[in-house]
C-alpha positions in Angstrom: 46.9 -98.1 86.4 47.4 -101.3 88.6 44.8 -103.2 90.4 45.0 -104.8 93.6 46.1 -107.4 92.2 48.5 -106.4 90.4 47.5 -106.3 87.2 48.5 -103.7 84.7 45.5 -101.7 83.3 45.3 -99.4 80.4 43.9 -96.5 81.1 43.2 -93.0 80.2 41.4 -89.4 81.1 39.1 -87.7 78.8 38.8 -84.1 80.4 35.5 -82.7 80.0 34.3 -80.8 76.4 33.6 -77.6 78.4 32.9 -76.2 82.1 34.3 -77.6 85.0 32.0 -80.3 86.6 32.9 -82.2 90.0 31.5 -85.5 87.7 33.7 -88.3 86.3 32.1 -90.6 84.6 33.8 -94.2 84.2 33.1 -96.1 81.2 33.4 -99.9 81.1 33.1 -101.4 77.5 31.9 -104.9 76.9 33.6 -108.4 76.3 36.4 -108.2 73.1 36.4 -104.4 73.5 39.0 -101.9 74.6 39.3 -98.0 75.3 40.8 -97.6 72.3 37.5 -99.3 70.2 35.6 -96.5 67.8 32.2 -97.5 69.9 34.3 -96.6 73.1 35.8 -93.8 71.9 32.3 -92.5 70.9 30.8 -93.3 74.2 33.8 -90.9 75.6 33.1 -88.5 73.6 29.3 -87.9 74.2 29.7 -88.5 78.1 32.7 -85.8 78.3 29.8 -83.4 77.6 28.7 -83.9 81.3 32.1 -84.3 83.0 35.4 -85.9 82.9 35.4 -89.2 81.4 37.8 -92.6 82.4 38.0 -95.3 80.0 39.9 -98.2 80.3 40.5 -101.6 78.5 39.3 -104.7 80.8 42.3 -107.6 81.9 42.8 -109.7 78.6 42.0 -106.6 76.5 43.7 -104.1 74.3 46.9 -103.1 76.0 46.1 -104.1 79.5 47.9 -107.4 80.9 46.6 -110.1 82.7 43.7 -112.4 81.3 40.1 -112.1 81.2 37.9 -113.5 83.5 34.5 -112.7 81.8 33.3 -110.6 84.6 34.8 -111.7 87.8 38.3 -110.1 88.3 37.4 -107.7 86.1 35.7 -106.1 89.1 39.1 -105.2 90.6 39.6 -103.1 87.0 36.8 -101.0 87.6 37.5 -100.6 91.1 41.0 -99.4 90.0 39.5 -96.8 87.6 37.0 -95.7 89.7 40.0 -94.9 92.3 42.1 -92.9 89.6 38.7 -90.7 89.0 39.1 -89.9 92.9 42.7 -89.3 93.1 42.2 -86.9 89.6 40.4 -84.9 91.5 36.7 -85.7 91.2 34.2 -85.1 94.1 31.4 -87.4 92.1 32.1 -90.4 90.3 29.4 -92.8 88.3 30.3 -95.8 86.8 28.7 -96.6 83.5 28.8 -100.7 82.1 28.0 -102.1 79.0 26.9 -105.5 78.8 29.8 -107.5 80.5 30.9 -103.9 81.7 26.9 -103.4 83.1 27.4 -106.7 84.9 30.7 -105.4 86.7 29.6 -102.1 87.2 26.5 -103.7 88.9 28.4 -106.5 90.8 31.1 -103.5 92.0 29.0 -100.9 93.3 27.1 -104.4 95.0 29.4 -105.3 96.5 30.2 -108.5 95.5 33.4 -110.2 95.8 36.0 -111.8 93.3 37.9 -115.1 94.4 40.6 -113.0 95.1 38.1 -110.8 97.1 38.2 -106.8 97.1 39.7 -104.0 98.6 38.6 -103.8 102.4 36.7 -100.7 101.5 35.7 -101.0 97.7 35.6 -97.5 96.3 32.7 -95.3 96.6 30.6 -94.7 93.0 27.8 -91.4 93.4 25.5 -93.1 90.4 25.4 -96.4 88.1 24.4 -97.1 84.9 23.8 -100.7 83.8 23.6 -101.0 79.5 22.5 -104.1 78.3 23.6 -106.1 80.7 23.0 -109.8 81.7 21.2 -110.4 84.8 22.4 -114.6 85.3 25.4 -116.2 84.2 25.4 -119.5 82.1 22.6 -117.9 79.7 23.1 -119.6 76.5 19.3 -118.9 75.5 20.7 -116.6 71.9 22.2 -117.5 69.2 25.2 -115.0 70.1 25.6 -116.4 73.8 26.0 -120.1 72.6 28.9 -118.0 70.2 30.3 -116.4 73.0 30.3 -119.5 75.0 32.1 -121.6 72.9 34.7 -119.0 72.4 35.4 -118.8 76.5 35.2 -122.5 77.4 37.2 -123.9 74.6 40.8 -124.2 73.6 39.8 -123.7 69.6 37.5 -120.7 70.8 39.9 -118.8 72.9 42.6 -118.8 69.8 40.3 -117.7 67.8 39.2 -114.8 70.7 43.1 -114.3 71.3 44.3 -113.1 67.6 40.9 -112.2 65.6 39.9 -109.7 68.9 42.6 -109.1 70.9 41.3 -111.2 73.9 43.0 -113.3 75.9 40.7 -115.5 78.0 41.6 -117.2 81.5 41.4 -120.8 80.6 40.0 -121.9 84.2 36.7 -122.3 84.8 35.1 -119.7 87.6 36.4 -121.3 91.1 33.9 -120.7 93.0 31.4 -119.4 91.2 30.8 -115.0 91.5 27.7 -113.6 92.4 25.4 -113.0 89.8 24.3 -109.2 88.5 20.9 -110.3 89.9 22.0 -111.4 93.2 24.3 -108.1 93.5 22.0 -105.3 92.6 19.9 -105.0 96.0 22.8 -103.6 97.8 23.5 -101.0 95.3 20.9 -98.6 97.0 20.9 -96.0 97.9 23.3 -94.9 95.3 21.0 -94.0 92.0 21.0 -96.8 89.3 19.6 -96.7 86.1 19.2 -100.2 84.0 19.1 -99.3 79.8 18.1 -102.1 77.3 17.0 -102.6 74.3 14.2 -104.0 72.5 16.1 -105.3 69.9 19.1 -106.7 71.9 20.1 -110.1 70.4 22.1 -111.7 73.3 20.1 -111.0 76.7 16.3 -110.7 76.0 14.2 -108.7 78.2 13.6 -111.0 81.4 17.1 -110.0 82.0 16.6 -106.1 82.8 13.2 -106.8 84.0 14.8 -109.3 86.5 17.8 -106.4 87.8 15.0 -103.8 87.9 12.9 -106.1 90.5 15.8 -107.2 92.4 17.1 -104.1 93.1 14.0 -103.0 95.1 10.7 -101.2 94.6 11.9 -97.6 93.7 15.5 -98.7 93.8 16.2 -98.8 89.7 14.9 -96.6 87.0 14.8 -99.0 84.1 14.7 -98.0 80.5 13.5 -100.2 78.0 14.7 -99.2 74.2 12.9 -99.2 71.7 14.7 -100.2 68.4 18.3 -100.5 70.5 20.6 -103.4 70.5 23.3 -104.4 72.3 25.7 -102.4 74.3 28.4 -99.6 73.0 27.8 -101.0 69.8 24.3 -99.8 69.2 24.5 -96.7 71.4 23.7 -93.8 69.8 24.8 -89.9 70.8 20.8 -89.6 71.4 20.6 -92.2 73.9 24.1 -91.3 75.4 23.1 -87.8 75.5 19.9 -88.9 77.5 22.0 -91.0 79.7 24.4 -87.9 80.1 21.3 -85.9 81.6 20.0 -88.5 83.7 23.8 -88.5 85.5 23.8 -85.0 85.7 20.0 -84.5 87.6 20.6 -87.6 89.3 24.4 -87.8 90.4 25.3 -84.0 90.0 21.9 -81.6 91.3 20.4 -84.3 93.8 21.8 -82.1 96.5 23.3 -85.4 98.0 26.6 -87.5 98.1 25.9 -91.6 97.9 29.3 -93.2 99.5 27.7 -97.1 99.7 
């Protein structure tokens, strides 16, 4: 799969379990993972219960080429998938993001642009899903963000990020700076959007959903806070997948309605 940009993605479809359901569902895993990660895997799994399922592994990850950009480029990646789903075939396509994947699922189906900007006409999503995602950039308010800051903005981080988990990280800093999660999500209606965190999340506490919930509009977001979850594909259990696999299918599939944005 290659972006607009040219970048060579990894890629790959995950017919669904059983039936034949107009839904693909594409998964975007969070910062040092890749579709070939067990968590990913699982999340593939579950979700193929509802419809077809795309994974793919981010720039800078797994088998893919290019380098990552934490969240900016990496909007161009999803737009890529998201245009596979639709040339596989699929009348309905949601996009489902987990932390650094929620923030580019939530930026992409926004709107916003990359420095090297997006397709004229990004491509349409029929339903988002935003899991543990960051609402700001620059948040170094958790033990785990200061980690995963030092690890992206220094030379001694990003080796250690390159060979302990298969990550290679764009060495420049963001030129100019993306638009947030936060300042994305208002445009995302009217397509349906559902925000997931947890209680228990140790890198973005819960100002951060709260936040995407209110900027996206009264009515705009469902928003589920966790009880006992943590953080991202990691945590995600086939109960909570499952529950996320039902709200897709009354929400993106039986709505009686087609959400182009």
């Amino acid at each position: 799969m290659l972006t607009v940009d040219g970048i060579a993605v990894d890629a790959e479809h995950l017919p669904q379990a059983s039936g034949s359901s107009r839904l693909a569902v594409v998964v975007a895993h969070g910062f040092s993972g890749a579709l070939e990660r067990p968590a990913v895997r699982r999340a593939a799994r579950e979700l193929s219960a509802y419809g077809g399922v795309v994974t793919f592994s981010f720039r800078g990850h797994g088998r893919s080429g290019g380098r990552s950009t934490v969240g900016d480029l990496e909007v161009l990646d999803l737009d890529a998938a998201v245009r596979w789903a639709r040339e596989l075939g699929y009348e309905r396509v949601a996009t489902v993001g987990f932390s650094m994947g929620g923030s580019v699922v939530l930026r992409h189906a926004g709107g916003a642009r990359t420095r090297h900007g997006v397709p004229a006409e990004p491509a349409a999503v029929d339903g988002v899903v935003a899991v543990s995602s960051p609402a700001r950039w620059y948040y170094r308010g958790t033990a785990p963000m200061r980690r995963l800051h030092w690890a992206v903005t220094r030379p001694s981080g990003r080796l250690v990020t390159r060979f302990g988990l298969r990550t290679r990280i764009h060495p420049e800093d963001w030129d100019p700076v993306p638009a947030s999660p936060v300042e994305s999500v208002a445009a995302i209606a009217p397509t349906p959007l559902l925000i997931v965190h947890g209680d228990r999340d140790a890198y973005f506490p819960l100002d951060h959903p709260h936040s995407l919930a209110e900027a996206a509009g009264e009515g705009a977001a469902e928003l589920w806070i966790e009880r006992g979850f943590g953080h991202a594909e990691n945590a995600a259990d086939a109960a909570l997948l499952g529950r996320i696999g039902d709200w897709l299918t009354a929400r993106v599939c039986h709505d009686g309605r087609r959400h182009d944005g």
